[in-house]
Backbone as CSV, one residue per row, in Angstrom:
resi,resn,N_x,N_y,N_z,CA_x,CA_y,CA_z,C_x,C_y,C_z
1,UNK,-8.645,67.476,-0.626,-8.610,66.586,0.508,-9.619,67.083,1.541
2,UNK,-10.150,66.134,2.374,-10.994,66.665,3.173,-10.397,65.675,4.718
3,UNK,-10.912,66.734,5.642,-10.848,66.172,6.882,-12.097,65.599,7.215
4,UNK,-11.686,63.721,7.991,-12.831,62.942,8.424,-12.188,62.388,9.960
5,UNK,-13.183,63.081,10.907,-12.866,62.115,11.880,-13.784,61.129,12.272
6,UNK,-13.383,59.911,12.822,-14.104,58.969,12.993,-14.990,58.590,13.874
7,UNK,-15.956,58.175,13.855,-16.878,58.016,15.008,-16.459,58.259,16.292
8,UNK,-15.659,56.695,16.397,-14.808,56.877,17.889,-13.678,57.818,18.316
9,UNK,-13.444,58.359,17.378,-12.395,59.486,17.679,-13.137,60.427,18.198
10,UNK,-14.785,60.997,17.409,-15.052,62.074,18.137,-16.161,61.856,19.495
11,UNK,-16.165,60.100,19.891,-16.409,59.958,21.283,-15.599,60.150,22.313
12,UNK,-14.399,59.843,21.918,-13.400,59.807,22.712,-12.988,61.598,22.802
13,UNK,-12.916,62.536,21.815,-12.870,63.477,22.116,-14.015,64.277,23.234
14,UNK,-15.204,64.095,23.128,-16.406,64.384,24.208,-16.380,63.725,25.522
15,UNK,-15.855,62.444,25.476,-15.329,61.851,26.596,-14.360,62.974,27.355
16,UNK,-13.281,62.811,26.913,-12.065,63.698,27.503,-12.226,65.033,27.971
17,UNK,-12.943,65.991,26.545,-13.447,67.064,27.184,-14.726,66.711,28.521
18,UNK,-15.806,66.105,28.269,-16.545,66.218,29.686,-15.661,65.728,30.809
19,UNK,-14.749,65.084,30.662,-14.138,64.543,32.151,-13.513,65.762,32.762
20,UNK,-12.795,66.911,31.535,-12.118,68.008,32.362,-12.894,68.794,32.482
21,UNK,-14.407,68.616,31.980,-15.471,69.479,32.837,-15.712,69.172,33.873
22,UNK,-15.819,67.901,34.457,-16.190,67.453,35.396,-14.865,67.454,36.619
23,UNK,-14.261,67.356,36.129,-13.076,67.008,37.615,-12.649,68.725,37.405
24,UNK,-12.683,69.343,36.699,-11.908,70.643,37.074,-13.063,72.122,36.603
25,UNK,-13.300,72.310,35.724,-14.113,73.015,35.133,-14.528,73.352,33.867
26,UNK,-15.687,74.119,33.097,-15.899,74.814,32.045,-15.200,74.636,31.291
27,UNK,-14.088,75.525,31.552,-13.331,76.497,30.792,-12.133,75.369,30.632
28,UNK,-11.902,74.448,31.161,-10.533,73.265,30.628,-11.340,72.576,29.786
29,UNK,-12.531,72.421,29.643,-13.263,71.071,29.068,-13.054,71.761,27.792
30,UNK,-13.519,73.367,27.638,-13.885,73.628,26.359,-12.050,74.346,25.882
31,UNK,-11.298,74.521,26.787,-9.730,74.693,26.271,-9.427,73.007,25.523
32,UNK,-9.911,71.939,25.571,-9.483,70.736,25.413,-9.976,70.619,23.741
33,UNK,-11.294,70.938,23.840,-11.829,71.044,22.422,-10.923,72.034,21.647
34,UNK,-10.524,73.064,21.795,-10.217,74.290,21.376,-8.796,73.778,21.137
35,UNK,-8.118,73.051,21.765,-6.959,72.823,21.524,-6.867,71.433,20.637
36,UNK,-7.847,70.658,20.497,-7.925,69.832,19.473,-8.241,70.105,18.079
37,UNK,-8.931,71.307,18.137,-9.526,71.970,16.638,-7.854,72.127,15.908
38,UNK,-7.030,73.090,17.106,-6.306,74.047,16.909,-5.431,72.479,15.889
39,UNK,-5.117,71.602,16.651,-4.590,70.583,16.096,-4.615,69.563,15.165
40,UNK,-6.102,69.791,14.714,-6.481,69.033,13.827,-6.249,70.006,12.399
41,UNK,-6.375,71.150,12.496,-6.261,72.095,11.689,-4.674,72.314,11.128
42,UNK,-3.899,72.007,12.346,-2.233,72.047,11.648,-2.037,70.686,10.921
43,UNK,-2.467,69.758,11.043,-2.208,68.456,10.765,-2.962,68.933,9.084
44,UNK,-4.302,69.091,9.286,-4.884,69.030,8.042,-3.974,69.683,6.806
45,UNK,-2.912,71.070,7.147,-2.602,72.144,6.501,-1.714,71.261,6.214
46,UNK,-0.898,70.640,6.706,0.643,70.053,6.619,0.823,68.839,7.658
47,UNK,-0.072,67.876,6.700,-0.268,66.451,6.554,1.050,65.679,7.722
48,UNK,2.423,66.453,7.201,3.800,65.766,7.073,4.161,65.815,8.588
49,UNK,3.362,67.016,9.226,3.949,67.071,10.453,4.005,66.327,11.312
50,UNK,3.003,65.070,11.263,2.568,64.157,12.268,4.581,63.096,12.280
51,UNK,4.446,62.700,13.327,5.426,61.652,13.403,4.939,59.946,12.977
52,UNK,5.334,59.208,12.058,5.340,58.153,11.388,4.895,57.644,12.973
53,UNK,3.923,56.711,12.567,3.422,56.167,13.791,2.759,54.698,13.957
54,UNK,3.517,53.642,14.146,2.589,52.275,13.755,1.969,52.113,12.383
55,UNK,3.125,51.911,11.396,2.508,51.668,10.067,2.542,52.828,9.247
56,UNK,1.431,53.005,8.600,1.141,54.161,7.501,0.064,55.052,8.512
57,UNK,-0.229,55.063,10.381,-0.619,55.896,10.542,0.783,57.255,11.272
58,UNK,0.031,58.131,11.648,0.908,59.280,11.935,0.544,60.035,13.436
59,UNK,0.980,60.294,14.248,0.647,60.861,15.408,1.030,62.450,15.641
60,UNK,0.306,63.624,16.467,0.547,64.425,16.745,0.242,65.006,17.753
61,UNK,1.362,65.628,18.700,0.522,65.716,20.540,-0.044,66.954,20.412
62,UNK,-0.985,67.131,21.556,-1.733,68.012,21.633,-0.768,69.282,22.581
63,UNK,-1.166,70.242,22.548,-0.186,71.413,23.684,-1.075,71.022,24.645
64,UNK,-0.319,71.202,25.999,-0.957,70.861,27.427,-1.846,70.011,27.923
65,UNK,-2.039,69.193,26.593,-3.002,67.956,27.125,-2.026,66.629,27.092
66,UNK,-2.658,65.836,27.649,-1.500,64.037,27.628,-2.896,63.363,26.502
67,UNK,-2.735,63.728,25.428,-3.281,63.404,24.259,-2.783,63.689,23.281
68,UNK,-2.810,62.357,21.699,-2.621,62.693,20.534,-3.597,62.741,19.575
69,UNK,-3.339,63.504,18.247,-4.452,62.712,17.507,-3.647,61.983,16.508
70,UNK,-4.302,60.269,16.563,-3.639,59.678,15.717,-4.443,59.951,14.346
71,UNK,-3.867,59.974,13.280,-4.818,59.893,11.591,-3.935,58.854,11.006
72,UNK,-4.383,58.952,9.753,-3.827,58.808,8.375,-4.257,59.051,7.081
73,UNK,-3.807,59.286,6.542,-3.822,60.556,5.000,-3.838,59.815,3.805
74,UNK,-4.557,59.800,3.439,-4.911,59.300,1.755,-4.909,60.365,0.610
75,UNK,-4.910,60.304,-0.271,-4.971,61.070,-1.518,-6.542,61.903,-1.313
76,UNK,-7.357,61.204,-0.664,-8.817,61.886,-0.499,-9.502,62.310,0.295
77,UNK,-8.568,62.117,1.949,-9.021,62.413,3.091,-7.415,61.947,3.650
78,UNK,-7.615,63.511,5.136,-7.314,63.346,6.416,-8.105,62.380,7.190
79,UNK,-7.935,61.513,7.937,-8.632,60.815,8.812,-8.519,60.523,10.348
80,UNK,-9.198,61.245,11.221,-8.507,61.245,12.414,-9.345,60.179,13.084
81,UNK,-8.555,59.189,13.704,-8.908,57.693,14.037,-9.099,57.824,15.467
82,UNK,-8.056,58.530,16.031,-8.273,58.375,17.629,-7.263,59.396,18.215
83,UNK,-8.357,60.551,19.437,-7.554,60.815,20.111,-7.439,60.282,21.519
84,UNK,-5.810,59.732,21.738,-5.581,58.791,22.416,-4.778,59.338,23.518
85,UNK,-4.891,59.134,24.675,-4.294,59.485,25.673,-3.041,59.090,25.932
86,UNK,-1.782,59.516,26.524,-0.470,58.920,26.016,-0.683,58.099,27.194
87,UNK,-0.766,57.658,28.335,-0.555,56.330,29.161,-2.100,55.811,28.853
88,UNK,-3.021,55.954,28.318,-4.145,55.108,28.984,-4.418,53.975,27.917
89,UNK,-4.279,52.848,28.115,-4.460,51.919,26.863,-3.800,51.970,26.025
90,UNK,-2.189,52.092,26.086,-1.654,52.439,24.535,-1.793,51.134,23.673
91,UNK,-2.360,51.250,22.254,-2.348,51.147,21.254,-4.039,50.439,21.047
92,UNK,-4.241,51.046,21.884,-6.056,50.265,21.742,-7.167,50.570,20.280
93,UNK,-6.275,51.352,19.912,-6.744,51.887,18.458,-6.661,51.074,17.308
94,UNK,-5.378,50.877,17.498,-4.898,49.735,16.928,-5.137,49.467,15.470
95,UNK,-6.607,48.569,15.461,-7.420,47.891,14.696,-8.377,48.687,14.054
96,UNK,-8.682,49.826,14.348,-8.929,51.040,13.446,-8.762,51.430,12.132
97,UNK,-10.202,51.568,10.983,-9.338,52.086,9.693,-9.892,53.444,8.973
């Protein structure tokens, strides 16, 4: 299996991190990345952990951020679709595959 994230997932991740560069500093922008790796990496190991989430995708929160990453898991790939902020636009992903 391999891990794929998706275009807009990893805009939206550079988004998020530069904003907590910008409103706070450095060192949160690049804790934001660091804590998304950390998360994409448990998900990848053990697929199962995510919570059933709108369909056949799966969600998992991030530590100390108000973000998830949503995926979904095929026989041939992890796929991380969107990390989504828990109030901002919920379900704008949606239509994502």
């Amino acid at each position: 299996m391999k891990l794929v994230i998706a275009p807009l997932a990893l805009a939206e991740l550079h988004d998020a991190a530069a904003f907590y560069t910008l409103k706070a500093n450095v060192e949160l922008g690049l804790a934001f990345v660091a804590e998304f790796e950390r998360t994409a990496n448990v998900v990848f190991v053990n697929p199962l952990l995510g919570a059933v989430f709108r369909g056949t995708r799966q969600r998992y929160l991030l530590r100390r951020f108000p973000y998830s990453i949503i995926y979904q898991v095929t026989a041939e790939e992890l796929r991380i679709l969107a990390v989504a902020h828990h109030r901002r636009r919920p379900g704008y992903w949606a239509h994502r595959k």
